[in-house]
LUMTORTOR-128006 format. One line per 4 residues: for each residue x, y, z of C-alpha. Coordinates in steps of 0.5 Angstrom, whole numbers. Each point is the difference from the previous one (the first is absolute). Layout:
BEGIN
X,Y,Z | ...
***
This chain:
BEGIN
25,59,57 | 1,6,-4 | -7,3,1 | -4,-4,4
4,-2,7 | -2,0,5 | -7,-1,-3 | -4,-6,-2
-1,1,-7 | 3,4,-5 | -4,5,-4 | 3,-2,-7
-4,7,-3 | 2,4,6 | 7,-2,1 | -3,0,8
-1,-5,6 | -7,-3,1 | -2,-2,7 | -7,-1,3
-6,5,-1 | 0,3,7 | -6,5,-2 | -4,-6,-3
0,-7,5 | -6,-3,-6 | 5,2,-5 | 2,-9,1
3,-1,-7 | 6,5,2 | 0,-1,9 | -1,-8,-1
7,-1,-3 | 4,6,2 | 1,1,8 | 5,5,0
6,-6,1 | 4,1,-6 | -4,-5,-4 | 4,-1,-7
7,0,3 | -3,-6,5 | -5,-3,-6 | 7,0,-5
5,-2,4 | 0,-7,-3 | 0,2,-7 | 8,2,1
0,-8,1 | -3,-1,-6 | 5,5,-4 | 6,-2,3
1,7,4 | 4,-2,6 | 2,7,2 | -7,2,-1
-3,-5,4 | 4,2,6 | -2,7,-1 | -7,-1,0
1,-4,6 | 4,5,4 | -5,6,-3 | -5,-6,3
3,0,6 | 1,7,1 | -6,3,-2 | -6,-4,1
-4,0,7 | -8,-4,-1 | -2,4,8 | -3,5,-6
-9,3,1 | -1,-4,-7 | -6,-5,-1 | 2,-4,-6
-3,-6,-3 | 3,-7,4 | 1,-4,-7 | 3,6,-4
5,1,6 | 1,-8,1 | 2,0,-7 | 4,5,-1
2,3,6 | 1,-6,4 | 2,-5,-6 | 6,4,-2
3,1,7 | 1,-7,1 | 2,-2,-8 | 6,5,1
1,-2,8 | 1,-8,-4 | 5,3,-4 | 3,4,5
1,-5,4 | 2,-6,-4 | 7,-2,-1 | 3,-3,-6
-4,4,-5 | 2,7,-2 | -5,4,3 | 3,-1,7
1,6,4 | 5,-2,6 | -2,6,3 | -6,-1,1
-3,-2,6 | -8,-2,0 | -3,7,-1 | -5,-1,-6
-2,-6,3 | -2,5,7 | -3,4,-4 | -5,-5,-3
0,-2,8 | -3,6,2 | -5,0,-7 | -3,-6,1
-1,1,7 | -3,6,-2 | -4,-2,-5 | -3,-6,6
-6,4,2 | -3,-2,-6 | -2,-7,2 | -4,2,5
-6,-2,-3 | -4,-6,3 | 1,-3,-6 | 6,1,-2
0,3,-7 | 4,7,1 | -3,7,-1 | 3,2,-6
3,6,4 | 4,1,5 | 3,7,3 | 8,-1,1
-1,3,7 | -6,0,3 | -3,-7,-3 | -7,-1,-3
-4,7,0 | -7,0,3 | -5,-1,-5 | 5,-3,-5
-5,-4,-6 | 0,-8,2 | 1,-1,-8 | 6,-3,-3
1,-5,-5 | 3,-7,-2 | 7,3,-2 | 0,5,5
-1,-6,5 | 4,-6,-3 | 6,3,-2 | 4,2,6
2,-7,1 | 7,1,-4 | 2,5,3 | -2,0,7
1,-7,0 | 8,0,-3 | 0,6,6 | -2,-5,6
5,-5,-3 | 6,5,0 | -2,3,7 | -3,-6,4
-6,4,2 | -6,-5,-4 | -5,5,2 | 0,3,-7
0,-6,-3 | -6,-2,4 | -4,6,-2 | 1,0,-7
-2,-8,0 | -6,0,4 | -2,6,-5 | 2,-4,-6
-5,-6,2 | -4,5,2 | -2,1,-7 | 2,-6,-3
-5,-4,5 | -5,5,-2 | 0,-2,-8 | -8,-2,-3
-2,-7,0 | 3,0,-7 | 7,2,2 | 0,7,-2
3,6,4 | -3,7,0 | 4,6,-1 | -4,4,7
-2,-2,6 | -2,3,7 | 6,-1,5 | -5,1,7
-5,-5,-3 | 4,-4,-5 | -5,0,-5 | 1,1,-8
-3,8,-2 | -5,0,-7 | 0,-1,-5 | 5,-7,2
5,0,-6 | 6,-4,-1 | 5,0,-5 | 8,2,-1
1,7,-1 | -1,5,6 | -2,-2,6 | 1,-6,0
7,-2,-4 | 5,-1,5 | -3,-4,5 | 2,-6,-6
6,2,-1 | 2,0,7 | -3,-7,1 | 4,-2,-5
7,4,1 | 0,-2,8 | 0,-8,-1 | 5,1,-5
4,5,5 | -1,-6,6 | -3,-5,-2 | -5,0,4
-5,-5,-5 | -8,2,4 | 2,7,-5 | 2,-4,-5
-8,-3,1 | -2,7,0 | 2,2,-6 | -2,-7,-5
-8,1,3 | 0,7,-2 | 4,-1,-7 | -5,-4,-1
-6,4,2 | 2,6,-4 | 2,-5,-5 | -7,-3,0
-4,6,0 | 4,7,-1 | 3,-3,-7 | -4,1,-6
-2,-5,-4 | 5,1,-5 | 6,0,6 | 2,7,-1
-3,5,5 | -2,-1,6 | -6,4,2 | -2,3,6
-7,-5,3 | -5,-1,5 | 5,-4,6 | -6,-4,2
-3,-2,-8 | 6,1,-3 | -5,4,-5 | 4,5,-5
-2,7,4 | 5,4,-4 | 4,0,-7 | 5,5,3
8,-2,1 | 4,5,4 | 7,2,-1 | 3,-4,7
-3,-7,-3 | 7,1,-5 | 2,-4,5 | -3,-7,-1
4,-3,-6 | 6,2,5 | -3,-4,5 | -2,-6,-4
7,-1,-2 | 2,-1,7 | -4,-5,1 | 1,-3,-7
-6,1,-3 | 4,3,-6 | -5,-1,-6 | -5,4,4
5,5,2 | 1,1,-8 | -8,0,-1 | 0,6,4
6,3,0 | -2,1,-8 | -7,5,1 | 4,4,6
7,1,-7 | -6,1,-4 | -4,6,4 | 7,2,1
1,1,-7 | -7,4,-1 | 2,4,5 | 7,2,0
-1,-3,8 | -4,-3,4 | -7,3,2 | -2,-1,7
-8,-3,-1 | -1,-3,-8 | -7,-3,-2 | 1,-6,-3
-7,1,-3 | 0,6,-3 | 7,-1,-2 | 1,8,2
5,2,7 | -5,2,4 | 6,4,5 | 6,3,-3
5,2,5 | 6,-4,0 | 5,2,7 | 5,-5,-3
-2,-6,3 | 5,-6,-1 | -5,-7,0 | 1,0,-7
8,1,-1 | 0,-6,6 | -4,-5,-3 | 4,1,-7
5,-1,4 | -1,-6,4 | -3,-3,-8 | 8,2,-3
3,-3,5 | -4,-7,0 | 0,0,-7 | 5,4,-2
-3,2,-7 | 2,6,-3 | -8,3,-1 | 1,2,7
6,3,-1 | -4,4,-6 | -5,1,6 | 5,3,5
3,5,-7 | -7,3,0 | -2,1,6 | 7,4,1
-1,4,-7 | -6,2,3 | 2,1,7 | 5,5,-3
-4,3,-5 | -6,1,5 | 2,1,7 | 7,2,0
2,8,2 | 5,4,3 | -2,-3,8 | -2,-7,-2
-4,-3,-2 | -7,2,0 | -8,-4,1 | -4,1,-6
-7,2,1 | -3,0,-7 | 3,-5,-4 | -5,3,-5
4,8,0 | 6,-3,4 | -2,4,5 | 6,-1,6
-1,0,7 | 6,4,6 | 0,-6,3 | 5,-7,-1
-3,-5,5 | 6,-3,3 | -2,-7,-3 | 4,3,-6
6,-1,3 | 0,-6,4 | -6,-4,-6 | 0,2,-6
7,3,-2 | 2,-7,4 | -3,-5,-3 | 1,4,-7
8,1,1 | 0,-8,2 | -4,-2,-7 | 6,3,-3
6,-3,4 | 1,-7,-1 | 6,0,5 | -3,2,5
2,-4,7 | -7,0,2 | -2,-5,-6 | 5,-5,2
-2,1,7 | -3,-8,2 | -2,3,7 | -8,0,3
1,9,-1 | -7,3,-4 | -2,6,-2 | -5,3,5
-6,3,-3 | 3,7,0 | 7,-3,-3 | 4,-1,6
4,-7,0 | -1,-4,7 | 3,-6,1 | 1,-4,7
6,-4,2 | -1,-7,3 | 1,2,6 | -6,4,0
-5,-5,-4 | -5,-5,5 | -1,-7,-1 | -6,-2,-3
-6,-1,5 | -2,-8,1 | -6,2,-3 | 3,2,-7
5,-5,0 | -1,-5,-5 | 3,-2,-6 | 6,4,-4
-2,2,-6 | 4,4,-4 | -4,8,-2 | 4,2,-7
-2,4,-5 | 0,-5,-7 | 6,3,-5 | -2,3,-6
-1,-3,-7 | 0,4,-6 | -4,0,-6 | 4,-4,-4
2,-8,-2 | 2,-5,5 | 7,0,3 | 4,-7,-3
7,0,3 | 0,6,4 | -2,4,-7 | -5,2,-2
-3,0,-8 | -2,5,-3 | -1,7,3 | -3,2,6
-6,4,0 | -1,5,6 | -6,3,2 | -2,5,-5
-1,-7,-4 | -5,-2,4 | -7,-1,-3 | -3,3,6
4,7,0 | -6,2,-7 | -5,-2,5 | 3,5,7
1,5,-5 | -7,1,-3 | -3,-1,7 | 3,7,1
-3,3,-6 | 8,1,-3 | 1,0,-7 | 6,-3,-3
7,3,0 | 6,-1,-6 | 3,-3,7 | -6,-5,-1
0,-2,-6 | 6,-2,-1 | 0,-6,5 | -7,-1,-5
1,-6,-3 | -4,-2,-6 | -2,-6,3 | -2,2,6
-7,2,4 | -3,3,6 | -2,-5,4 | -5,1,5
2,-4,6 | -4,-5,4 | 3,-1,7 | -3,-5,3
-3,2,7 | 4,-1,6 | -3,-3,5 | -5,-4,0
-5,-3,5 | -4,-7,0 | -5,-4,4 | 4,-7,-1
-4,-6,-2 | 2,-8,-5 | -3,0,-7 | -2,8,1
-6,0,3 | -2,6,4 | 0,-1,7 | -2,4,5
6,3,5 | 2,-4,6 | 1,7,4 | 2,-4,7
4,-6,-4 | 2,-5,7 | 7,-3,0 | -2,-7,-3
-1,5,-7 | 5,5,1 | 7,-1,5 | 5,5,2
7,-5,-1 | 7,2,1 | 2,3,-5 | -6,2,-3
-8,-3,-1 | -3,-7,-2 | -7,0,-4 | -3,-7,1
-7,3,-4 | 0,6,-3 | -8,0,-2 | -2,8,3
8,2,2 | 0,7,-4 | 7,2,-2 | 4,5,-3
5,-1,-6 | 6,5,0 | 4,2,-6 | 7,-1,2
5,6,0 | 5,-4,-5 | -5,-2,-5 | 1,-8,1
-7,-1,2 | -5,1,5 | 0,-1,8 | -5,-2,5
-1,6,5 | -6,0,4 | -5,-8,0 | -5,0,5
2,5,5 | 7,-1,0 | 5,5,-2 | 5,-5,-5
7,4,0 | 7,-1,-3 | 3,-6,2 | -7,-4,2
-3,-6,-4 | -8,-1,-2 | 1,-8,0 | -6,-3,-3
-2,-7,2 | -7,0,-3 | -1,-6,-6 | -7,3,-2
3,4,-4 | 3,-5,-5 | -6,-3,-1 | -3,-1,-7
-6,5,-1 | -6,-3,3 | -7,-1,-5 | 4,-1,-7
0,-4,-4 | 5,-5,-3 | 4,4,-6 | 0,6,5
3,-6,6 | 6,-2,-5 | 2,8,-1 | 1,1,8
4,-7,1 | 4,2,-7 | 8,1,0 | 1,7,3
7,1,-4 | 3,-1,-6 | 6,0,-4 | 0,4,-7
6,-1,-4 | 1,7,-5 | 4,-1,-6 | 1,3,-6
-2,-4,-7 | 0,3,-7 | -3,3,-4 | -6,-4,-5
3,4,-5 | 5,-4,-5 | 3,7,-2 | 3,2,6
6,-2,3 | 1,-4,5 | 5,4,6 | 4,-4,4
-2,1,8 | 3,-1,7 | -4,-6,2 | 1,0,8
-3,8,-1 | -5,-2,-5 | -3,-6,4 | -2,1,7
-5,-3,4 | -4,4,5 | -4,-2,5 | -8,3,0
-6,-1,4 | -7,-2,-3 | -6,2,1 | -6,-3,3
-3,1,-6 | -1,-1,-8 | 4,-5,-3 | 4,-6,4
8,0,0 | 1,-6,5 | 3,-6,-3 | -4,-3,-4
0,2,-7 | -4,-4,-3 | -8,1,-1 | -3,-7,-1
-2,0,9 | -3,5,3 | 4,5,1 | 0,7,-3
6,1,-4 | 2,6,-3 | 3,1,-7 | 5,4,4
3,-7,1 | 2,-1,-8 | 8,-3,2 | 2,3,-7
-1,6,4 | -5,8,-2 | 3,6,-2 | 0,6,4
-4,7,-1 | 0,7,2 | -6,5,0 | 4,6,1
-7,4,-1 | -3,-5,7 | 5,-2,3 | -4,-1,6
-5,-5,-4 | -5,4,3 | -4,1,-7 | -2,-4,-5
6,-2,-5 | -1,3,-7 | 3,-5,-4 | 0,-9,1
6,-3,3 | -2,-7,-2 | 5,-5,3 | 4,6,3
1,1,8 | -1,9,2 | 4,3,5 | -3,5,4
1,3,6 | -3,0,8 | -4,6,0 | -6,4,-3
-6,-7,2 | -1,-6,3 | 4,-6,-3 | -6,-3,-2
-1,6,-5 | 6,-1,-3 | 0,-8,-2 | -8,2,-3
4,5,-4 | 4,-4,-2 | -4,-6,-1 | -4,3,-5
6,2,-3 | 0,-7,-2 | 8,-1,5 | 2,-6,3
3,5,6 | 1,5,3 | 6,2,5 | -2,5,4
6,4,4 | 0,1,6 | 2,8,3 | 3,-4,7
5,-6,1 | -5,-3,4 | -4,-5,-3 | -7,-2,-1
-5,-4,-3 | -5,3,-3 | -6,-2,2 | -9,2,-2
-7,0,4 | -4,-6,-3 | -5,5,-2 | 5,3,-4
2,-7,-4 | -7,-2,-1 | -1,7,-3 | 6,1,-5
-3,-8,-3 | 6,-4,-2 | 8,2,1 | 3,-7,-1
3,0,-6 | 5,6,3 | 5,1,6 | 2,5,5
6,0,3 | 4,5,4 | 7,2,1 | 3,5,5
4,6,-2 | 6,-2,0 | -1,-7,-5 | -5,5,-3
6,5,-3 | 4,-5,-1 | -5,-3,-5 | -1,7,-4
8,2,0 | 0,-8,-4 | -5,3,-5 | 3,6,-1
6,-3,-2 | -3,-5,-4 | -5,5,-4 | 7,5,-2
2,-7,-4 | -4,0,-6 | -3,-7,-1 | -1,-2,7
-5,-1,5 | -1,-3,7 | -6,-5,2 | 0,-3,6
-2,-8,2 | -2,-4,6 | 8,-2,3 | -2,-8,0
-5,0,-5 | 7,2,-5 | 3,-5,4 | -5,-5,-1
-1,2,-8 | 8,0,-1 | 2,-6,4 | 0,-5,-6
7,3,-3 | 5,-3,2 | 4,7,-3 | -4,5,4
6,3,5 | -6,4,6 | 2,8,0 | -4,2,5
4,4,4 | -3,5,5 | 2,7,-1 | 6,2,4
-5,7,3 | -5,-5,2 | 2,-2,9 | 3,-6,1
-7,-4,4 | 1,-3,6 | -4,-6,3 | -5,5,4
0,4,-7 | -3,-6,-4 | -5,-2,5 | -8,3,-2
1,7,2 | -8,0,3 | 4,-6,4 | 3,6,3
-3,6,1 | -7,2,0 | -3,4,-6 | -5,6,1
-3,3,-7 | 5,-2,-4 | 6,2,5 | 6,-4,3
-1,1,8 | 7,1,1 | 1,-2,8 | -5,-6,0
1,-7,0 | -6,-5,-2 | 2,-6,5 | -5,-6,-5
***
């Protein structure tokens, strides 16, 4: 206000105003943002909410007021004038004219709203296209200039909504809203055949321009972020749609292989084109957050703070390849400190704290001069920049400023407010929401992020034991920072820990499509399945023969498990229900032979008692132990292979046994060095069961590692609370010979760790080991003694089961590629 007003930006080197390039027309990166309309002081008005500064928010209203006219000869760029511009009218006109909050102006009568008004009809001839995909620019005063390009971009295009449609709602003019729809599913209804979006197209013709890319940085990273931010500001559920497919897509072909980064590919092949990142895809993690996606927004999050630290900031293109900035401006931009914000806040861990510390040091350090703040041209010579884009102000100062005030009104704030794409807080009464259209009205279901869990010891009592780790003690963080190329730190190495490692990380992919078939035949695709095969019912779909129907599995958002999203041509939505009425996929595989039928028709759930005997040894001491902690039956799903855990015990009929089934029980063993039982066991366990963990290879390959290790068993933990019995081809069986002697069960996550805290307690008291035995065999083995009191109490952790709990989970739900499908429900 001091060196720059009325300008639009500040010249922090200069101590002068910045406004359009009069003298250049092609000079964009300056004339698409300032349009000689006071651009920072609109852009800045609600950080003043932000930093509680009642006086300077009504100063900067009344300088608004006074100063700002849009009847101006500039031809600035509609998305950036849309963002900054009319986003900021309307967050100041909402907390203007809001009573019962302390940004209220009693004198205050509507004016910046007018102004938005008049800017956003301005702004209209825009859409003039035949299909409405705007142009990218647009003169204040004279409209659409002849020979202006057709060329635009998805951003550009799709990230109006927010703002033009909180501008109909206040004034009751639904023109914008309209136009700023139809731009929108104008692009989105111009996705590939994969789901993927591309970054430009043609507004005359509709068409993508070469070389067609998609990804999440520039060009293309708001039109998600909008998708996802307007369904939670209306509830309007068909944007909600929107976002899933296209989280889905990028997540499915953007992200790499090890879950990362998230590259730019081919929209039509989802084909690795180039190995960049760019500075705006910072936003991501961000994203992921609000969507719920939390251990994807850590992922990502971890190689934007690592680049971050190489750099002393954010360089604006990074090659991922060569691990080498490929551009090193930074013009301050603020997706970075926006993602370490949302992360902080929903898990509150101090590393982002650390992070936040950082970047304010370096911010100083780097850009702070006598005007302001300046944008670093080089972060190689730090070679800084006469300009402070307004986006310092109203994003990366806020959202920092945020990071640290705990107390902050808007953290308490329950209401639908977002943040827009340039940081402006937007949020709609009830009177201005719509009711859902009759074609999205189907059955409420609730869209919250899941809370986070630390590292750490599971919670007894409401306490938790032990300590808790954060995120600098997860075994991935290692893995971010070798990606960049960084080399280890004091600050680093004291979260090291002898016993620690540098896990390469396997995520599992996100979506999955499959040509349905019974018994895993291939079957060609029914591409025109008729009512009698695939049904729409009212609260969803009815399959009475999935044999050719394609479908695709989604990973859900809050980590339960996966979702149907798409069977046959049918789109599957929150709410509805794939109810499958086929009976031919309980059939017993067809052409086997005899063994293999009784493995098919063999119990799908057993129950394994833990419990903790002494030691072999005379010499040490026996410890008193707690028997209802110490002695727990947990249930676990057999597998449809390798020994028989049925009730039978006995080997004198037909049926295979394993020694698993001993009623005196066998003790239990860890391999730390193959934990996932994927290699071959270096030492016998004879007489022993393994633990090992789901992952890494097929189940088959863990009990013939086990096998040949001369085990009885193996446990196989499971990384979801969803369970499965594992399953093989028969032309694996045959290939791995003979595998009855040894069992395979499954136990979900939650059973899983409940088991580990149990050894671990047991191997701190010396003299002590856990064996596990089939629950009603010890029953059988111990019913003589008349003295024998049962301690099999269930541990306090584990969920109550109800009667829909303790019926055969495949009786439920249906189960694709090892994965509970959530909203199905099997009617045989």
């Amino acid at each position: 206000m001091e060196h720059a007003f009325p300008y639009d930006e500040l010249g922090p080197l200069s101590c002068t105003g910045r406004g359009p390039d009069w003298n250049n027309a092609a000079n964009i990166a300056t004339n698409d943002v300032a349009g000689n309309f006071s651009l920072t002081l609109i852009d800045v008005i609600d950080t003043f909410i932000v930093l509680d500064d009642r006086q300077g928010f009504e100063q900067a209203v009344k300088n608004i007021i006074h100063a700002v006219s849009f009847d101006v000869d500039t031809k600035p760029q509609l998305f950036e004038t849309t963002i900054r511009v009319l986003g900021g009218l309307l967050s100041g006109h909402i907390f203007a004219n809001q009573t019962s909050q302390p940004f209220h102006l009693p004198w205050y009568r509507g004016e910046l709203l007018d102004l938005a008004y008049d800017l956003g009809t301005r702004l209209m001839p825009a859409f003039s296209t035949p299909t409405g995909l705007p142009y990218a620019r647009v003169n204040l005063r004279h409209g659409v200039m002849k020979g202006e390009t057709w060329e635009t971009c998805a951003a550009g295009a799709g990230t109006l909504l927010l703002e033009f449609g909180t501008l109909s709602r206040l004034t009751g003019d639904d023109q914008f809203e309209k136009a700023a729809k139809r731009a929108f599913f104008a692009v989105w209804n111009r996705k590939s055949d994969i789901g993927l979006v591309g970054n430009t197209l043609n507004a005359r013709t509709g068409k993508w321009t070469p070389p067609e890319l998609s990804g999440i940085g520039a060009g293309i990273d708001s039109f998600y972020e909008y998708a996802l931010k307007w369904y939670i500001m209306t509830g309007e559920i068909e944007y909600l749609d929107v976002f899933d497919d296209a989280y889905a897509a990028v997540m499915r072909y953007s992200r790499a292989s090890d879950g990362y980064w998230y590259r730019l590919v081919n929209m039509n092949t989802g084909d690795l084109a180039y190995y960049t990142v760019d500075s705006l895809s910072a936003f991501w993690p961000g994203l992921q957050v609000l969507a719920g996606d939390l251990e994807n927004a850590i992922r990502s999050h971890l190689l934007y703070y690592n680049l971050w630290k190489q750099h002393s900031g954010m360089p604006e293109v990074y090659d991922t390849n060569y691990r080498v900035a490929t551009s090193h401006q930074y013009p301050l931009r603020p997706e970075f400190i926006e993602s370490t914000w949302y992360l902080y806040r929903a898990t509150k861990d101090p590393f982002y704290l650390d992070v936040a510390e950082r970047v304010l040091f370096d911010l100083t350090t780097r850009a702070k001069v006598r005007c302001g703040l300046s944008g670093i041209q080089d972060l190689r010579t730090n070679k800084q920049d006469d300009r402070m884009e307004s986006f310092v102000l109203s994003e990366t100062l806020k959202y920092l400023y945020l990071l640290f005030d705990e107390d902050n009104r808007l953290h308490d704030d329950d209401s639908n407010y977002v943040f827009t794409t340039e940081g402006h807080i937007l949020k709609l009464d009830r009177e201005h929401l719509r009711p859902n259209t009759p074609k999205s009205l189907r059955k409420y279901v609730s869209h919250q992020c899941p809370a986070y869990t630390p590292f750490g010891y599971s919670a007894e009592d409401g306490k938790m034991l032990g300590l808790t780790q954060g995120i600098r003690s997860r075994p991935d963080v290692e893995y971010a920072r070798a990606l960049v190329g960084n080399n280890a730190t004091e600050s680093d190495k004291r979260y090291w820990d002898v016993d620690g490692w540098c896990e390469k990380p396997k995520p599992e992919a996100y979506s999955y499509e499959f040509v349905l078939a019974p018994n895993g035949v291939i079957a060609p695709e029914d591409l025109s399945p008729s009512l009698l095969k695939l049904a729409v019912v009212s609260d969803g779909f009815i399959v009475h023969n999935i044999t050719g129907i394609r479908t695709r599995i989604v990973q859900r958002l809050d980590g339960k498990g996966y979702d149907v999203r798409k069977i046959g041509h049918y789109a599957v939505r929150p709410g509805h229900t794939v109810y499958i009425n086929d009976s031919t996929i309980f059939a017993p595989p067809s052409a086997v032979n005899l063994t293999q039928s009784n493995l098919w028709n063999r119990d799908r759930d057993v129950e394994l008692e833990f419990f903790v005997t002494e030691a072999l040894s005379p010499t040490i001491p026996q410890v008193n132990l707690n028997p209802p902690e110490f002695d727990i039956v947990i249930s676990a799903l057999s597998a449809f292979f390798g020994g028989d855990l049925s009730q039978v015990v006995s080997s004198e009929d037909s049926t295979v046994v394993s020694r698993f089934s001993r009623p005196e029980g066998l003790r239990i063993y860890q391999d730390k060095d193959n934990e996932q039982g994927c290699n071959p066991y270096l030492q016998s366990y004879s007489e022993g069961v393994l633990i090992a963990h789901r992952g890494g290879c097929t189940f088959l390959e863990k009990l013939m590692n086990a096998n040949a290790a001369s085990a009885a068993g193996v446990i196989v933990i499971s990384d979801e609370d969803s369970g499965i019995n594992p399953t093989a081809n028969i032309d694996e069986l045959d290939e791995a010979g003979n595998l009855n002697d040894t069992a395979l069960v499954l136990l979900t996550k939650t059973s899983g760790k409940l088991l580990l805290e149990m050894i671990d307690d047991v191997e701190q008291q010396v003299g002590n080991q856990v064996v596990v035995a089939l629950h009603r065999t010890r029953q059988r083995a111990n019913s003589t003694d008349p003295d024998r009191t049962s301690q099999e109490t269930p541990s306090s952790d584990l969920p109550t089961p109800t009667e829909e709990d303790t019926r055969d989970p495949s009786e439920r739900v249906l189960y694709i590629n090892g994965h509970a499908l959530l909203n199905t429900r099997l009617l045989v």
